[in-house]
C-alpha positions in Angstrom: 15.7 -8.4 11.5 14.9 -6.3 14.5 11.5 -4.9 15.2 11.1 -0.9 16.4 7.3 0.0 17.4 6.3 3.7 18.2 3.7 4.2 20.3 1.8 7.3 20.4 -1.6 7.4 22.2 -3.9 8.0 19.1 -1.7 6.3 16.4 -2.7 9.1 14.4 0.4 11.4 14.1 3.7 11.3 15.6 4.0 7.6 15.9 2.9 7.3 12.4 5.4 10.4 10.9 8.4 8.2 13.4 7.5 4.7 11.8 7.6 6.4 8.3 11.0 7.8 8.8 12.0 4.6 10.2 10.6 2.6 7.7 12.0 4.3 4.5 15.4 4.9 6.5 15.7 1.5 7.4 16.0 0.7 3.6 14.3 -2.9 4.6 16.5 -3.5 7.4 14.5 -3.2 10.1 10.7 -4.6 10.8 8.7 -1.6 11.8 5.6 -1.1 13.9 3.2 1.3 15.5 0.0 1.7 18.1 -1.8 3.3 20.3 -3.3 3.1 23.2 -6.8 5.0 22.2 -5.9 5.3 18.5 -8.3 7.7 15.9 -10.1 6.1 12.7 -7.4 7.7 10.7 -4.3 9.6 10.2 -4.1 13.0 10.9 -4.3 15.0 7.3 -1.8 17.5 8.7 0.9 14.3 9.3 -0.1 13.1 6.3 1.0 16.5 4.2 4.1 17.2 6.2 5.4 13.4 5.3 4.2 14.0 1.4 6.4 17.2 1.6 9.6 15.1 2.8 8.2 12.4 0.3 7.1 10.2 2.9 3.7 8.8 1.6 1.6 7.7 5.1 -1.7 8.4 3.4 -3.0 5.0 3.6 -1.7 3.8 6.9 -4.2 3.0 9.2 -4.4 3.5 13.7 -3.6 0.3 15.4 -4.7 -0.5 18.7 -1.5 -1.3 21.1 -1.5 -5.2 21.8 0.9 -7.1 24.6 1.8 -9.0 21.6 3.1 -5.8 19.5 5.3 -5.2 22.5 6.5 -8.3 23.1 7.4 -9.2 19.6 9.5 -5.9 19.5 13.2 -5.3 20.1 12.3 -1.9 20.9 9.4 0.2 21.8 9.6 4.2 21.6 6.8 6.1 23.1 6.6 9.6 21.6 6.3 11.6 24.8 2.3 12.3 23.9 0.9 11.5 27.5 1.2 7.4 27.0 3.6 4.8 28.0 4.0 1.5 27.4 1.8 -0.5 29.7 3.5 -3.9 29.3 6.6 -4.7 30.5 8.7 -8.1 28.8 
């Protein structure tokens, strides 16, 4: 199974929204991950209520910090185009 992990500098929005998409998408097929650089204590409510409306439930999803490991464990990493890039390189 291949690994996909977003990365979004505060975990808290568009990398969460992408890795929900991916994840129900993916029907199982794919592993699917996502960090942040400087990520928030939670989800943003407004990503939260536009993925309820597409029903996409990412209410209890939590920020995750951005690890080498998370990177180097994936078969690919998408940034979201939010200011941050990947800082490791495999």
């Amino acid at each position: 199974m291949k690994t996909v992990l977003f990365v979004c500098v505060h975990n808290a929005g568009r990398s969460q929204m992408a890795a929900g998409f991916m994840r129900t998408l993916g029907a199982g097929k794919v592993e699917v991950l996502s960090a942040g650089s400087a990520p928030k204590d939670a989800i943003n409510p407004v990503a939260v209520a536009a993925m309820a409306e597409v029903g996409i439930d990412i209410a209890n999803n939590v920020p995750k910090v951005l690890t080498a490991e998370a990177v180097q464990q994936s078969d690919v990493v998408i940034t979201m185009g939010c200011g941050d890039a990947c800082p490791f390189r495999s």
